[in-house]
C-alpha positions as CSV (number, residue, x, y, z in Angstrom):
1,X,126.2,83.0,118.2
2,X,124.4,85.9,118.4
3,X,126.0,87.3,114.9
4,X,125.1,84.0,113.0
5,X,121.5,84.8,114.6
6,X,121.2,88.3,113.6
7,X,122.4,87.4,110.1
8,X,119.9,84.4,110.0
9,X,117.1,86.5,109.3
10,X,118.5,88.5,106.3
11,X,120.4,85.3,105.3
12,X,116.7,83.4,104.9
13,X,116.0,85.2,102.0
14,X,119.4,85.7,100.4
15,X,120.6,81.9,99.0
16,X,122.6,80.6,96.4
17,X,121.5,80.8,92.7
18,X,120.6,77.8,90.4
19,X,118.6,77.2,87.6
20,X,115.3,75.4,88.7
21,X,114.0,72.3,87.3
22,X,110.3,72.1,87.0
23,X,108.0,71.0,89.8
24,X,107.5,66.8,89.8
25,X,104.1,66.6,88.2
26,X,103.6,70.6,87.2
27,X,101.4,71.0,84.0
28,X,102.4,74.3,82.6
29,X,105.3,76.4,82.8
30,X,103.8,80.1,82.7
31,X,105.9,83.2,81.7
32,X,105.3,86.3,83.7
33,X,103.0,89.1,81.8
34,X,105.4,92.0,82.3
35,X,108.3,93.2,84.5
36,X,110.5,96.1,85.7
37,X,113.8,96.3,86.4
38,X,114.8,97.3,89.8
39,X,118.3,99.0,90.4
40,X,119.4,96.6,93.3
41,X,118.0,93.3,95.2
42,X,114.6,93.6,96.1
43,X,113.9,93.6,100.8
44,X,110.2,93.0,100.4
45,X,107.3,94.0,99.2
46,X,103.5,95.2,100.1
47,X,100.9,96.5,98.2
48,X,98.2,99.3,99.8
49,X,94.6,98.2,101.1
50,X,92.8,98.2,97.6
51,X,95.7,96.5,95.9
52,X,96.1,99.8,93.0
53,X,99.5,100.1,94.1
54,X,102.8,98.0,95.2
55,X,105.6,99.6,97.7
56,X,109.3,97.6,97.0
57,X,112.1,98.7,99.0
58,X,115.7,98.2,96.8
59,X,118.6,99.8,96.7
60,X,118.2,101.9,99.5
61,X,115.2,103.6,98.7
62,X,111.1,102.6,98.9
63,X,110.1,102.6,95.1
64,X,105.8,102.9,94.9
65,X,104.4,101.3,91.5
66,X,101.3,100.8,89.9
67,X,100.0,97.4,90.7
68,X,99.0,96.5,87.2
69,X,101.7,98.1,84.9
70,X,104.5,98.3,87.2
71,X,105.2,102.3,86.4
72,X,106.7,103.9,88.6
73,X,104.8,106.4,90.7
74,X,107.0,107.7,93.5
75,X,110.9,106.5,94.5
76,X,111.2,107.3,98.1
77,X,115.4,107.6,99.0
78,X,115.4,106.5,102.4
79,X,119.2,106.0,102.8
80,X,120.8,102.8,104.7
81,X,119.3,99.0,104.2
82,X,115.2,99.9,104.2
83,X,113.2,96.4,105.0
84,X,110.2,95.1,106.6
85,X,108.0,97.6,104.8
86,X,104.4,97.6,105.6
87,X,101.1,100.0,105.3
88,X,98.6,101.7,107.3
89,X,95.2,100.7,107.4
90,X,94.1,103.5,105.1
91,X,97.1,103.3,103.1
92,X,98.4,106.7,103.6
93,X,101.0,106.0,105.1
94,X,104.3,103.4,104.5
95,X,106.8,102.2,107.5
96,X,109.9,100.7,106.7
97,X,112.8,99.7,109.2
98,X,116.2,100.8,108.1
99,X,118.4,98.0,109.6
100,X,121.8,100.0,108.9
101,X,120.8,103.5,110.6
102,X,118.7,101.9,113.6
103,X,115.3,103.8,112.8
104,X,111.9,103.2,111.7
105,X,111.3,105.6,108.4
106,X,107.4,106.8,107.8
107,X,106.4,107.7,103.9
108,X,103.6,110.1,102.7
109,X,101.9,107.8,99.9
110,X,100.4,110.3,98.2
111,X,103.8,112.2,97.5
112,X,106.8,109.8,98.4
113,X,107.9,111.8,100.6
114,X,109.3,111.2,104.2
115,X,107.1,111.8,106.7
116,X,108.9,111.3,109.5
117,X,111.3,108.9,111.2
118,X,112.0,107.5,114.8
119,X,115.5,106.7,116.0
120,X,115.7,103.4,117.7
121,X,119.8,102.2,117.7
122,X,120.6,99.0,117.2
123,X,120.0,97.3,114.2
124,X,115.5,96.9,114.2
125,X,114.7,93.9,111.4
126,X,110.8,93.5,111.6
127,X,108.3,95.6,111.7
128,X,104.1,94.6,112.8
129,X,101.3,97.3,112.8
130,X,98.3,96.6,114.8
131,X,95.3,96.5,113.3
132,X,94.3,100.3,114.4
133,X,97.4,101.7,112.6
134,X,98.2,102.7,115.9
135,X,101.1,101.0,117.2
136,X,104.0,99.9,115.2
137,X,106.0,96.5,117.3
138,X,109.6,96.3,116.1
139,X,112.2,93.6,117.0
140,X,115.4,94.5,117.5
141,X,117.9,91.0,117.4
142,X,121.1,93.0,118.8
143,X,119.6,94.3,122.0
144,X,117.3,92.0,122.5
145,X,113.6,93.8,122.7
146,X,110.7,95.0,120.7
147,X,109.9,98.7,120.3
148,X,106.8,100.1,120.3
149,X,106.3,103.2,117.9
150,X,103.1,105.3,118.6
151,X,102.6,106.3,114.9
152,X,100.1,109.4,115.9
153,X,103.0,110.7,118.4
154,X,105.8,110.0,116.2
155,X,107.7,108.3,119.1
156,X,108.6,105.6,121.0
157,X,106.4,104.8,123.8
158,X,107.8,101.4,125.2
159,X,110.8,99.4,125.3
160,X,109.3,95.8,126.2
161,X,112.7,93.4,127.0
162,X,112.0,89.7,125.1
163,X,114.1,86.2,124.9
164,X,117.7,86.2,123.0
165,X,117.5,87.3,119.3
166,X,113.9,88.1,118.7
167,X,113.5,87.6,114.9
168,X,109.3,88.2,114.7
169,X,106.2,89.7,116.1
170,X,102.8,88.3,115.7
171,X,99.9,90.1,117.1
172,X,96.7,88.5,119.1
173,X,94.3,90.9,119.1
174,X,91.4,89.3,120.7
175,X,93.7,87.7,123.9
176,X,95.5,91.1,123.5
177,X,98.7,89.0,123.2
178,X,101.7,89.7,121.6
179,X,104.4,86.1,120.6
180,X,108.0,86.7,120.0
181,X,109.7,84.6,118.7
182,X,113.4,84.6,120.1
183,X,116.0,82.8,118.0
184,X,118.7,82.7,120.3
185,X,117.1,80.9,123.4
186,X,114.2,78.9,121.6
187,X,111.3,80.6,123.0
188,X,108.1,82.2,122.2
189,X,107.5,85.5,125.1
190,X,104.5,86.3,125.3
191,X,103.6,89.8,126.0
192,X,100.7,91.2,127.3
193,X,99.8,94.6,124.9
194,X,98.2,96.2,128.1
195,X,100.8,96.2,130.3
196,X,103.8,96.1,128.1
197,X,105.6,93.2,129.6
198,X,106.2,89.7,129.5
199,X,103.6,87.4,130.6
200,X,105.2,84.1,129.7
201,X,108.0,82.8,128.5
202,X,107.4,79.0,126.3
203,X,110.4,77.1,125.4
204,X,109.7,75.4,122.0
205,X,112.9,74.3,120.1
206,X,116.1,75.6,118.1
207,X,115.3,78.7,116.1
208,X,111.9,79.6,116.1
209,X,110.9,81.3,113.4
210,X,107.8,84.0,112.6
211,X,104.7,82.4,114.6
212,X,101.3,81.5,112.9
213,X,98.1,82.3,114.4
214,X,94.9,80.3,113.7
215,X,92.7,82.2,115.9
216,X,89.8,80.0,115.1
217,X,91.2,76.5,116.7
218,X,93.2,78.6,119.7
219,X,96.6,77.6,118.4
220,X,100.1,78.8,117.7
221,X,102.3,77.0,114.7
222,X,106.1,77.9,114.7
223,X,108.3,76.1,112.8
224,X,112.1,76.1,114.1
225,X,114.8,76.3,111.4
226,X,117.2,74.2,113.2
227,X,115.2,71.3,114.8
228,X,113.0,70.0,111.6
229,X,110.1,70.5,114.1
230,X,106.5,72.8,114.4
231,X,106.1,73.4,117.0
232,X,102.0,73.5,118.3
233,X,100.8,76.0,121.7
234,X,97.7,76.0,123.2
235,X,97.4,79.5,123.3
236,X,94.4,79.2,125.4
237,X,96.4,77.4,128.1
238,X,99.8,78.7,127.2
239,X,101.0,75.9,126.7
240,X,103.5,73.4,124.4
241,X,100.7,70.9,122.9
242,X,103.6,69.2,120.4
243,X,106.3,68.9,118.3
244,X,106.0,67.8,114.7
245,X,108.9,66.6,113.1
246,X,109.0,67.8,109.6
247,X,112.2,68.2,107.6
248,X,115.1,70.0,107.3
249,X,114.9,73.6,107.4
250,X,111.3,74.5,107.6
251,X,109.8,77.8,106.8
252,X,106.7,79.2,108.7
253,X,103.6,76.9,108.2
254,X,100.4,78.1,106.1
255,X,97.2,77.3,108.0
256,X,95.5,75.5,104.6
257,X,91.8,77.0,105.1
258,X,89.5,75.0,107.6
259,X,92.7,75.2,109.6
260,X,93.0,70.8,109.7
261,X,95.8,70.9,108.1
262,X,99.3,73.0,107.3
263,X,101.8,73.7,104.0
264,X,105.2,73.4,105.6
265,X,107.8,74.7,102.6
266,X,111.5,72.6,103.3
267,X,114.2,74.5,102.0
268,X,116.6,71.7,102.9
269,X,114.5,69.4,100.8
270,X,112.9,71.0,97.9
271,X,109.7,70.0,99.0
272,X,106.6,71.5,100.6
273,X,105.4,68.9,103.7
274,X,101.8,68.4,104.0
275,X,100.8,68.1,107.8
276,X,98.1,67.4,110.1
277,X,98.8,69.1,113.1
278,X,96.0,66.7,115.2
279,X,97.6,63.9,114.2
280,X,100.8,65.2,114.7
281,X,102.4,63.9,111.4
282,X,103.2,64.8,107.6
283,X,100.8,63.3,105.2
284,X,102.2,64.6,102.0
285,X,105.6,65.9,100.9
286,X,105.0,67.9,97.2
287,X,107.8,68.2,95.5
288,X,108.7,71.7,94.4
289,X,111.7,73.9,93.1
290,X,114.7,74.6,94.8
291,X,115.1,75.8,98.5
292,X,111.6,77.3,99.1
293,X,110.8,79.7,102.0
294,X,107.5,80.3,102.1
295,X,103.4,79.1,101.0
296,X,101.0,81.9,100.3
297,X,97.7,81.6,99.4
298,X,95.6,82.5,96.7
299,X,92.7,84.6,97.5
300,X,90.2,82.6,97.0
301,X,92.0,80.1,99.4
302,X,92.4,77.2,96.8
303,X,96.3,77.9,95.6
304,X,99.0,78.2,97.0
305,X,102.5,79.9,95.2
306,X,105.8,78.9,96.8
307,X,109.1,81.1,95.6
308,X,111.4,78.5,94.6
309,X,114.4,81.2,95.8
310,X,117.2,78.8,94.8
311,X,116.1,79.1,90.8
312,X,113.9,81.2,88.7
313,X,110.7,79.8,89.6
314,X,107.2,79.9,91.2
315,X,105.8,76.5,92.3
316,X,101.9,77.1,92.1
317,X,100.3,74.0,94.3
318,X,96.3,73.1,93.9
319,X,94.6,73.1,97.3
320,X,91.8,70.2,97.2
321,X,94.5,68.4,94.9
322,X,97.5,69.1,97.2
323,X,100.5,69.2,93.9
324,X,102.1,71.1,91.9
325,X,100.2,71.8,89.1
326,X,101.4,75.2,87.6
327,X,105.4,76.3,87.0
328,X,105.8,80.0,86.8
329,X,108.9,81.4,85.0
330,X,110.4,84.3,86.9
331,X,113.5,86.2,87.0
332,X,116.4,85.2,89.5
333,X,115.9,84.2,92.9
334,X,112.2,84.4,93.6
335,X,111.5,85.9,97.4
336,X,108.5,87.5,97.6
337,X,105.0,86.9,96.6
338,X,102.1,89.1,96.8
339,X,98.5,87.1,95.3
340,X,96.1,89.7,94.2
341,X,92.4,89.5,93.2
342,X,93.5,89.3,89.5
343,X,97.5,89.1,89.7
344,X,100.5,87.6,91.6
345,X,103.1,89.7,92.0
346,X,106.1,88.4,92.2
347,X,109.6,90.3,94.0
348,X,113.1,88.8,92.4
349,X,116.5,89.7,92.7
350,X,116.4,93.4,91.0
351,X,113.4,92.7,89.1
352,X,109.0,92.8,89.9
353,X,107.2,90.6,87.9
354,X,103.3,90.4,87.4
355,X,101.0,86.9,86.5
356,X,98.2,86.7,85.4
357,X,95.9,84.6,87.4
358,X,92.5,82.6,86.6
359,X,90.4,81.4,89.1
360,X,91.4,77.7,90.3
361,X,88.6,75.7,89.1
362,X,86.4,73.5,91.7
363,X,87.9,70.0,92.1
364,X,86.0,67.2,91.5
365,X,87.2,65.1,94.8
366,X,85.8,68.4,96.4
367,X,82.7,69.5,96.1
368,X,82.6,71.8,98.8
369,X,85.4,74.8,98.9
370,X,87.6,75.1,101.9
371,X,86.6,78.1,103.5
372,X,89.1,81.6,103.5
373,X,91.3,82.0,106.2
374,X,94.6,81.4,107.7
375,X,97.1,82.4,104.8
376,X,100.4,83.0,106.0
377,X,102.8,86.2,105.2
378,X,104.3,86.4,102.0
379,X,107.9,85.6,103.2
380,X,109.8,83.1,105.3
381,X,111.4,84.3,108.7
């Protein structure tokens, strides 16, 4: 069990290959502007803090590339299976977890060089950074825990022991709360950041996935791959409010701004569920490409681009209108998304592609724009 478990979270991302029909009701199919070739599959993407520059780890190495033309700047050869990569606050610094070697690798941005790296063992997947830059949380599926890196000491400071299989971290600052999901006993821990240790432990349902946060209505989304369910905690109570029944093989929810409702992507279905988590219910299912894994938003909090990573697509799915309205041509396999300012980035199997993106004009039926907040990550799991 616990192999099939561990392999879950790379296997999310890594599905079969077809050709993808366009979206039910999509007006436009949109080539990309430009591309580059990468030498291998791509293990996710980031860009810095003022969006000039994109970090892709491939191949066994962390290549850094101008956001705009795709040149490459710096090509960081970290050895093993780099993945989870994500970036300091000020963006001078890059951490990626290399799977194969059981370590956390730190890159100089400025020079693409290494500098530094912690030995953990096992095999780490994910990787969260606090808000400070401080503190790096990484789950560790084989042994069960989540590391704590102190990236000013260069070290490990804490070992904190979680549920069965933790897959994902997701940070609380203002209840100073930590939520693990654990894949192999269907629960959230929740883990107190002072202390270092479990607090609670919430049952939920058959592999939870990455929680969602919507600070702003005190509540916890978490969609579990094997059930067809969201699951819905209080977190101000700690507590298991509800289970939504969705589909088969949900991806992590996207808190649609306003926070009443949620984009559910179904990779068993080829759709993306609409649902109001109040009501407890799906109100929408928008059909979209094949097996997609994950809803981010636009900026500007009125689209929403779904990787269709069983084709060569981008679904791009109006807000106030809630369809498909855009479908964007990409490479093979789709995985990663990244919406910029003035671009979408898109991660494919060995290749980066840019869009170009205009603003999503106002909808008639909605004369006043949902308010920003609430997107989710830019990949399933």
């Amino acid at each position: 069990m616990r192999g099939s478990l561990v392999g879950l979270l790379t296997g999310l991302l890594g599905v079969a290959l077809t050709i993808a029909p366009t979206a039910q009701g999509a007006e436009a199919e949109v080539p990309p502007a430009r591309a580059t070739v990468l030498p291998a599959s791509a293990n996710g993407t980031i860009a810095s803090p003022d969006g000039a520059r994109l970090y892709v780890t491939a191949g066994g190495s962390v290549f850094g590339l101008d956001a705009v033309t795709l040149k490459q700047l710096t090509r960081t050869r970290t050895g093993g299976t780099p993945l989870a990569p994500t970036v300091s606050p000020r963006g001078t610094r890059v951490y990626v977890v290399d799977a194969e070697n059981g370590r956390v690798v730190a890159i100089a941005t400025a020079t693409g060089e290494v500098a530094w790296s912690v030995s953990l063992g096992g095999a780490p997947r994910a990787a969260t950074l606090d808000r400070t830059g401080a503190l790096l949380y990484v789950t560790d599926p084989t042994r069960d825990l989540v590391a704590v890196i102190d990236t000013q000491k260069q070290s490990v400071v804490a070992r904190i022991p979680v549920g069965d299989a933790p897959l994902a971290t997701t940070l609380d600052p203002a209840r100073n709360r930590a939520y693990v999901a654990n894949a192999g006993s269907g629960t959230i821990s929740v883990v107190s950041l002072s202390t270092r240790t479990v607090t609670e432990t919430l049952p939920v349902c058959a592999v939870p996935l990455r929680p969602v946060l919507a600070a702003a209505s005190a509540r916890l989304y978490v969609s579990c791959r094997e059930s067809g369910v969201v699951a819905v905690i209080d977190v101000s109570r700690l507590a298991l409010a509800r289970l939504i029944e969705v589909g088969r093989q949900p991806a992590p929810p996207t808190v649609i701004p306003g926070g009443q409702r949620l984009l559910v992507p179904l990779g068993g279905e080829d759709v993306v569920a609409v649902v109001d988590p109040a009501g407890a219910r799906v109100t929408k299912r928008i059909p979209v490409g094949p097996e997609p894994i994950t809803a981010v938003l636009s900026p500007d909090g009125r689209r929403a681009f779904v990787p269709d990573t069983g084709g060569r697509t981008v679904s791009v799915i109006s807000v106030a209108r809630l369809r498909a309205v855009s479908t964007w041509r990409t490479g093979r396999g789709p995985r990663y998304v990244l919406p910029l300012p003035a671009t979408l980035v898109v991660t494919e199997r060995g290749r980066v592609s840019v869009f170009g993106t205009a603003p999503e004009p106002p909808d008639q039926a909605d004369a006043n724009p949902p308010e920003q907040g609430g997107a989710a990550a830019q990949r399933g799991g």
